[in-house]
C-alpha positions as CSV (number, residue, x, y, z in Angstrom):
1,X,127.3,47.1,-161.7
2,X,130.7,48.7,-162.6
3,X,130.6,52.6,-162.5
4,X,133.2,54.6,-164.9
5,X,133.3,58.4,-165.2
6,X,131.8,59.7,-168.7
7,X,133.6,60.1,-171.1
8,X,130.8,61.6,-173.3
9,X,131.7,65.1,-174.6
10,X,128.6,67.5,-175.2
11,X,128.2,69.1,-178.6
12,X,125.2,71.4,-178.1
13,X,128.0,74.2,-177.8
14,X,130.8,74.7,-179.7
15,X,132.2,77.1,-177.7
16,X,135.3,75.7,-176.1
17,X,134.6,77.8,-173.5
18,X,131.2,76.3,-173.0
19,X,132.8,73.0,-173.7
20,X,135.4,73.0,-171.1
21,X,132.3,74.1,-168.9
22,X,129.9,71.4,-169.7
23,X,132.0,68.5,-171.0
24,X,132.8,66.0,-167.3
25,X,137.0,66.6,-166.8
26,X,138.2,63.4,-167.5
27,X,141.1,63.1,-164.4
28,X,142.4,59.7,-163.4
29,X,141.7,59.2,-159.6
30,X,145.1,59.4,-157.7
31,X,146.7,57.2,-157.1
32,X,148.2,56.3,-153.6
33,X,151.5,55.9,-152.6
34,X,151.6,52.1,-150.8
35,X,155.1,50.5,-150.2
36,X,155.3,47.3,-149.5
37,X,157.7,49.1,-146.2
38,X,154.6,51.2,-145.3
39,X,152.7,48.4,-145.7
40,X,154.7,46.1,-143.3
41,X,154.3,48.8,-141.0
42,X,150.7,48.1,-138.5
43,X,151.6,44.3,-138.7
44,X,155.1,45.5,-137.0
45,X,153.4,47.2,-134.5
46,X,151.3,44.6,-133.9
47,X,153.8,42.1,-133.2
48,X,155.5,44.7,-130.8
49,X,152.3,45.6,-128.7
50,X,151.5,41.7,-128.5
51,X,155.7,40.5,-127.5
52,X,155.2,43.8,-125.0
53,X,151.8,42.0,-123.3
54,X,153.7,38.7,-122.8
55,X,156.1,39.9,-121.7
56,X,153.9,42.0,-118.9
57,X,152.2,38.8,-118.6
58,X,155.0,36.9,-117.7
59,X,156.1,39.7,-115.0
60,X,153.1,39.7,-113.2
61,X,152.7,36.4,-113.3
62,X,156.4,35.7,-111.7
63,X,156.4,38.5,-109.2
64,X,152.6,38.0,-108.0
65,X,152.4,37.5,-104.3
66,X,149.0,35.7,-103.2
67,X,146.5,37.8,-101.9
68,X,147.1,38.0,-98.2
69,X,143.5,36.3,-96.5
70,X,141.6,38.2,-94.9
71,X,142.1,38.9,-91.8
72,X,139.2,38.0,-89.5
73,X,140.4,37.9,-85.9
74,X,141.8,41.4,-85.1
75,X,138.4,43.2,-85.6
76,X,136.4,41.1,-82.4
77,X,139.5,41.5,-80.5
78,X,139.0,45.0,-78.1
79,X,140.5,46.5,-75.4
80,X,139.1,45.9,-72.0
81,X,137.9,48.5,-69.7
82,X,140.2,47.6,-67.0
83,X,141.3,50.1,-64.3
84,X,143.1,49.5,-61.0
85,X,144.1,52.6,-59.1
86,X,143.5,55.3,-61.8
87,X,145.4,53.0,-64.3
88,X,144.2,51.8,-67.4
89,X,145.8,48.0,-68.2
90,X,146.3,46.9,-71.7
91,X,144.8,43.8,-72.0
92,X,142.0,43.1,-74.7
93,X,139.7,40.1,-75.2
94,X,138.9,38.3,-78.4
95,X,135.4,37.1,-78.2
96,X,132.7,36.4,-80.9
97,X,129.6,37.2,-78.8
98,X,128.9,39.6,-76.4
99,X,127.7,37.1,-73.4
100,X,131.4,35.7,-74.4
101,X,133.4,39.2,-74.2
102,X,131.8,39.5,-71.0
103,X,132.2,36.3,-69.3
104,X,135.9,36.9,-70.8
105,X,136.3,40.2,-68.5
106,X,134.9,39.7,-65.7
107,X,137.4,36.5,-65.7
108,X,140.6,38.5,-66.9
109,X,140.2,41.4,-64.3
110,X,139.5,39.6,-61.0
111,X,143.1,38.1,-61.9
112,X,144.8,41.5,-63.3
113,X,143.7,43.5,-60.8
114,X,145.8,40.7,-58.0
115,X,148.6,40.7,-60.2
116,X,148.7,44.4,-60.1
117,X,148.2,44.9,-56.5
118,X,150.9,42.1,-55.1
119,X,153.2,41.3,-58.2
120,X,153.7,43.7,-60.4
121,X,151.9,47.0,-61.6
122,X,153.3,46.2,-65.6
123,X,150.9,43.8,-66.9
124,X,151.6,44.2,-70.4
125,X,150.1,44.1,-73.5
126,X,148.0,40.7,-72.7
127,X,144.9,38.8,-75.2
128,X,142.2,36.9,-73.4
129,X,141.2,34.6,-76.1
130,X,137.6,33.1,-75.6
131,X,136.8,29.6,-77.0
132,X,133.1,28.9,-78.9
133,X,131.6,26.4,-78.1
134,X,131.9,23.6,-79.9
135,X,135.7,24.3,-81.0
136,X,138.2,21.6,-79.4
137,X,140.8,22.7,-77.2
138,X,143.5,23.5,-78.3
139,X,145.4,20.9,-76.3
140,X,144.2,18.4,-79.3
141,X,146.1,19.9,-81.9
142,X,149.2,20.2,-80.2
143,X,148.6,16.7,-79.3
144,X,148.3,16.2,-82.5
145,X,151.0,18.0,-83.5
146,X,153.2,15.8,-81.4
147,X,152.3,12.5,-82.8
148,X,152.7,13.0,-86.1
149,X,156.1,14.2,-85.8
150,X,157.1,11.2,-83.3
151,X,155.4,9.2,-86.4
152,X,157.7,11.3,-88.9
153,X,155.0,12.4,-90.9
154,X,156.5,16.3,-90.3
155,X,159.0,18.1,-92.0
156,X,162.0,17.6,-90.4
157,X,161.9,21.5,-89.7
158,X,158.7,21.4,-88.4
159,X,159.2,18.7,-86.5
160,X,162.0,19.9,-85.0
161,X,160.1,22.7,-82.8
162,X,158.2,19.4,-80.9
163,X,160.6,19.6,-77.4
164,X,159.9,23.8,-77.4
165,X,156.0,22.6,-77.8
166,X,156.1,19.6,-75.7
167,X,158.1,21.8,-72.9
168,X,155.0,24.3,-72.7
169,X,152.1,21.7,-72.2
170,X,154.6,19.7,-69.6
171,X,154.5,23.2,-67.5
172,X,150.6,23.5,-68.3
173,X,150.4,19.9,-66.6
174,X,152.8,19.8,-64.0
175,X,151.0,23.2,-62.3
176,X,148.1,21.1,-62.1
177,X,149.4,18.0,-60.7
178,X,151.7,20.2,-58.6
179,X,148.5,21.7,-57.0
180,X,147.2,18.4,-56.4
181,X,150.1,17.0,-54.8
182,X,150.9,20.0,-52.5
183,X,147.2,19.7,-51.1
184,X,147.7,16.1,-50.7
185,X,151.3,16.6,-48.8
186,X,149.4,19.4,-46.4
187,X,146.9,16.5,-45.5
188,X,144.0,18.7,-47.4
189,X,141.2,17.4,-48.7
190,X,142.1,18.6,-52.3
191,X,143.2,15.0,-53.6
192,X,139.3,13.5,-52.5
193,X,138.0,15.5,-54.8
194,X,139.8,13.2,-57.5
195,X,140.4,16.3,-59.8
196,X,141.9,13.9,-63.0
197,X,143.9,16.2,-65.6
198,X,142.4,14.4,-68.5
199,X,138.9,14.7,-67.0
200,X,139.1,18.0,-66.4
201,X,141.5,19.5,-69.3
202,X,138.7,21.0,-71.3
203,X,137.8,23.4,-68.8
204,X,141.4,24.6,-68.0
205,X,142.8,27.6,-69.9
206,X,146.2,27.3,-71.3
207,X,148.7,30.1,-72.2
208,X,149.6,30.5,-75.8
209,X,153.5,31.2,-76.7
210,X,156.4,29.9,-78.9
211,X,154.8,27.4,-81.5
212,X,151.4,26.5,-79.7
213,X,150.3,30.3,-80.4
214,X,151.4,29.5,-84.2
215,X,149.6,26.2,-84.2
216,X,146.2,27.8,-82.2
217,X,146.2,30.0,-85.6
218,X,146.7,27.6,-87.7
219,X,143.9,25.4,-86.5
220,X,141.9,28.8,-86.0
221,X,142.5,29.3,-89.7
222,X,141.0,26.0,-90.8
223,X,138.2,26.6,-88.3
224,X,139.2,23.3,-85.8
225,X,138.7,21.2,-88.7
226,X,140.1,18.1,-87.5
227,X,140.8,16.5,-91.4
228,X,142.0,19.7,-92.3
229,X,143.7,20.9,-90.0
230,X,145.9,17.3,-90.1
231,X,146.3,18.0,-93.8
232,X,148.1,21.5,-93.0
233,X,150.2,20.3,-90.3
234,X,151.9,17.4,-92.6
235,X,151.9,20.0,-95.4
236,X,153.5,22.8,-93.5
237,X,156.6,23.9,-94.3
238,X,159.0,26.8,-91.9
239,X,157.7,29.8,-93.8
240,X,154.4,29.0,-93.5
241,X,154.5,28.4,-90.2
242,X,156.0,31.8,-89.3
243,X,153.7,33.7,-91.2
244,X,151.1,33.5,-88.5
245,X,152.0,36.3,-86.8
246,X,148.8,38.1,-85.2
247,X,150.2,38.0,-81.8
248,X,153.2,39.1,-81.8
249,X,152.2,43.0,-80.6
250,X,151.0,40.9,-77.3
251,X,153.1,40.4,-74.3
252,X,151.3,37.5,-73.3
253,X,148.2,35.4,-75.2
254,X,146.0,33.3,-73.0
255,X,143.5,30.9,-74.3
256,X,139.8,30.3,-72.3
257,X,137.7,28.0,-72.9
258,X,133.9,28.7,-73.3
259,X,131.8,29.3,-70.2
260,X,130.0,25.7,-71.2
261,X,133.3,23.7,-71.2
262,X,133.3,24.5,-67.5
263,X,130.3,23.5,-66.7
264,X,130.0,20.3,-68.4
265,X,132.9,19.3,-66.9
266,X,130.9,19.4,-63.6
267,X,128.2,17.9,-65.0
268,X,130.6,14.9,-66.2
269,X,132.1,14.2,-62.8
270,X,128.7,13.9,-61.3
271,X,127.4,11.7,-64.0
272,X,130.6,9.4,-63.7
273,X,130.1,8.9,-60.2
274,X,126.6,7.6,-60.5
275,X,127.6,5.3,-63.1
276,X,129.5,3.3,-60.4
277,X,129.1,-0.3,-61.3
278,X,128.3,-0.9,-57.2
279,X,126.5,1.7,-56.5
280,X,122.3,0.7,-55.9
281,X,120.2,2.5,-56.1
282,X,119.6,3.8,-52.7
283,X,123.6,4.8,-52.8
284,X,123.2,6.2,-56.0
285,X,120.7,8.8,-53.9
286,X,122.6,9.5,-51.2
287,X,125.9,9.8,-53.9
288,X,124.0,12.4,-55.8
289,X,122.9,14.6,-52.3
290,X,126.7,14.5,-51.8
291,X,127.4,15.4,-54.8
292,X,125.3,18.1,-54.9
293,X,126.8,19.3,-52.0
294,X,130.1,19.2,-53.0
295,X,129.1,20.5,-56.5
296,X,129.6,24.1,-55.6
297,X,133.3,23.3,-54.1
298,X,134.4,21.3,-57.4
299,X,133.4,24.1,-59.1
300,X,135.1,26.9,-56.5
301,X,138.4,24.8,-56.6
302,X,138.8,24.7,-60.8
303,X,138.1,28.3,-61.1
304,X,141.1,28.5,-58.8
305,X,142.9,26.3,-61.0
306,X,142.1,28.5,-64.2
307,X,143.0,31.6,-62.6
308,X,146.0,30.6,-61.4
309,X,146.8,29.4,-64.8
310,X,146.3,33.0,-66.3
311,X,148.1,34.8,-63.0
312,X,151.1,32.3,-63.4
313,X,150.7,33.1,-67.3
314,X,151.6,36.4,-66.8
315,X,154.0,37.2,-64.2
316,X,156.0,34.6,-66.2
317,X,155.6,37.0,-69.1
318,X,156.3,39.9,-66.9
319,X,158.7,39.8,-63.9
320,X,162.3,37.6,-64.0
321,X,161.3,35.7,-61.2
322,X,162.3,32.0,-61.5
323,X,160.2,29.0,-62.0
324,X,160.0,27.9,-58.5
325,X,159.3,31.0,-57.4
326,X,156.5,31.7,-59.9
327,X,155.4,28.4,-58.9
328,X,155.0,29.3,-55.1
329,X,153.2,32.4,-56.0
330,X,150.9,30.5,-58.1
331,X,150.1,27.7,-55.2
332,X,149.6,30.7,-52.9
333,X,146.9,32.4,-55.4
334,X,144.8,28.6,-55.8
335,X,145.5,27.6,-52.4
336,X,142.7,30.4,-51.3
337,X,140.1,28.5,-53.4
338,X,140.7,25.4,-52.5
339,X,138.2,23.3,-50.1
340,X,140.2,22.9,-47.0
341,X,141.5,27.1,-47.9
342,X,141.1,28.5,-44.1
343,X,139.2,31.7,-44.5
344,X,140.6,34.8,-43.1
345,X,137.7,37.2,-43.9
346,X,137.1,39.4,-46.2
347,X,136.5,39.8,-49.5
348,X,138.2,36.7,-51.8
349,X,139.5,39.8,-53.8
350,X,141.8,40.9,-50.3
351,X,142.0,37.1,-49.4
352,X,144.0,36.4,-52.7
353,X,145.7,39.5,-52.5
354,X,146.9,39.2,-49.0
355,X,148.0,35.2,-49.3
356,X,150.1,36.4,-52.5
357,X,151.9,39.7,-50.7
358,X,152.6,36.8,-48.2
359,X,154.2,34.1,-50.2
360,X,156.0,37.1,-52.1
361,X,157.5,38.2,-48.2
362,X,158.8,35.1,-47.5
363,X,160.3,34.6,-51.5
364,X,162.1,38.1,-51.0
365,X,163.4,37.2,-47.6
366,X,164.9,33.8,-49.2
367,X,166.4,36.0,-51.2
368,X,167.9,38.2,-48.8
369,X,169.4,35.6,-47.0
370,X,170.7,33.8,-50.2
371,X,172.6,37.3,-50.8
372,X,174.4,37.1,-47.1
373,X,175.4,33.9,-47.1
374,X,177.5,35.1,-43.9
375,X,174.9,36.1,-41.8
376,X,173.0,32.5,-42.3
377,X,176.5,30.7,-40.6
378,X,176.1,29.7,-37.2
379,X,178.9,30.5,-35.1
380,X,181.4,27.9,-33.6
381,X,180.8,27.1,-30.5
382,X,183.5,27.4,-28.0
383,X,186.4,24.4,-27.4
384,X,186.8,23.1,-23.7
385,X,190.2,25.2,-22.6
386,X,190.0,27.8,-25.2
């Protein structure tokens, strides 16, 4: 229903006093002033605000970085309680259990505490990392790694860093083989024990530099993942692969297998020599009594192996002395666990120690005579009727 204002003038007075009083004024509502400018005026603000969004839109959108992951490594590595001679050494363990952290440092320091007491007192910043069990070694991916770029399925960047890669697991194997030739040359009885790398190379630790550290976090990243950690190898480009950067405030990284690995191992050579096609069963008994025997020697002689692989692992990353020389030093430190070792008494702690301050006399002396060339030359001897 349409409302209007009255227009209906009261009479009852004539007063125009009264009139003016009682009769409704009759004023037209006012009108508003409403150019078609003022009117344009909220849909031009509009249109800025909304050109003003997309543009901020389109800002973000080019300049956002992706998140950064998170990082989960760096909180279960810690600093390890090491001390030799009043000295704290800066060397931490990653571990994801605590049996783990602790089979990691009891490990770490029997060989640290050597190193300091013969080689050198500057360890360096070092990382023990432990393997879980169930993880593959790390040897597989830079395996790997090195097939698909003989295949060409790399980028040619990528690929390109094989020889720095393939250089590092040479020098992982030839200590190894070295070891087992040097006791064979000595007519020890290392070589009987038939030590195979392959059969063995889950249990052996392995340092981690150059592009294998960068690959072991790559592979960490994808959680061993065999599928997908292929996938990211063909995939990876030079940026990416330099990104991975959470060792580089370490001197040295180090890689250990899992306590298990070791022992299976063991258990493997044992169960492969029972499974001798001509072994009966009466051999097969008096196998496994020697066996048995020897078990505890097999097992003596790889720890040797693995903690030689973490001392040569770090006076590498610590001292300029060459590789033959690091090699020597190494021999010396595995030679003390090794079946046919002669025992000198004493604890294996002063054992190690004193075969290493041995092998380093007899480096240094090299070295002295290498610097006096003149004092090594024989003299002439004497011409009848001089």
């Amino acid at each position: 229903m349409k409302t209007s204002v009255t227009s209906a003038r009261f009479s009852v007075c004539k007063s125009k006093r009264m009139h003016a009083f009682l009769s409704p004024t009759l004023v037209a509502p006012r009108r508003a002033r409403f150019s078609r400018r003022a009117g344009r005026r909220p849909f031009r603000w509009l249109g800025v605000l909304l050109a003003t969004c997309l543009l901020l839109d389109r800002a973000i959108a080019q300049g956002e970085k992706v998140p950064a992951a998170k990082d989960e490594f760096s909180p279960l590595v810690k600093l390890a309680p090491f001390v030799v001679n009043g000295q704290s050494l800066a060397i931490s363990i990653y571990a994801r259990t605590n049996s783990d952290r602790r089979y990691g440092e009891q490990f770490a320091e029997s060989v640290a505490k050597v190193t300091y007491e013969t080689v050198t007192e500057s360890t360096g910043k070092g990382l023990v990392i432990i393997g879980a069990k169930g993880e593959p070694h790390p040897i597989f991916v830079f395996r790997r790694f090195l097939a698909l770029a003989k295949e060409g399925q790399l980028d040619p960047a990528i690929a390109a860093r094989g020889p720095e890669l393939s250089k590092m697991t040479d020098r992982w194997g030839q200590a190894f083989n070295h070891d087992k030739s040097s006791k064979r040359a000595k007519g020890g009885k290392g070589g009987d024990l038939d030590l195979d790398f392959d059969k063995i190379v889950t249990a052996l630790p392995l340092p981690l530099e150059g592009v294998g550290a960068k690959l072991y976090q790559l592979a960490w990243e994808e959680k061993f993942d065999d599928a997908k950690v292929e996938a990211k190898l063909r995939a990876l480009r030079p940026d990416d692969l330099e990104r991975r950067d959470l060792f580089k405030r370490f001197d040295w990284v180090f890689y250990l297998p899992p306590k298990g690995a070791f022992d299976q191992v063991i258990d493997d050579l044992i169960a492969q020599a029972l499974k001798q096609e001509d072994v009966g069963f009466f051999a097969r008994i008096a196998v496994k009594g020697v066996l048995v025997v020897v078990k505890p020697k097999i097992r003596h002689a790889i720890e040797g192996m693995r903690q030689g692989m973490m001392f040569m692992t770090v006076i590498q990353a610590r001292t300029d002395y060459s590789e033959a020389d690091v090699s020597a030093l190494t021999d010396a430190y595995v030679e003390v666990f090794t079946p046919d070792g002669k025992s000198t008494g004493g604890s294996e702690h002063e054992r190690l120690v004193n075969a290493v301050r041995e092998r380093l006399g007899r480096i240094e002396e090299k070295a002295k005579k290498a610097e006096s060339p003149l004092a090594e030359r024989a003299i002439p001897a004497a011409q009848p009727g001089s």
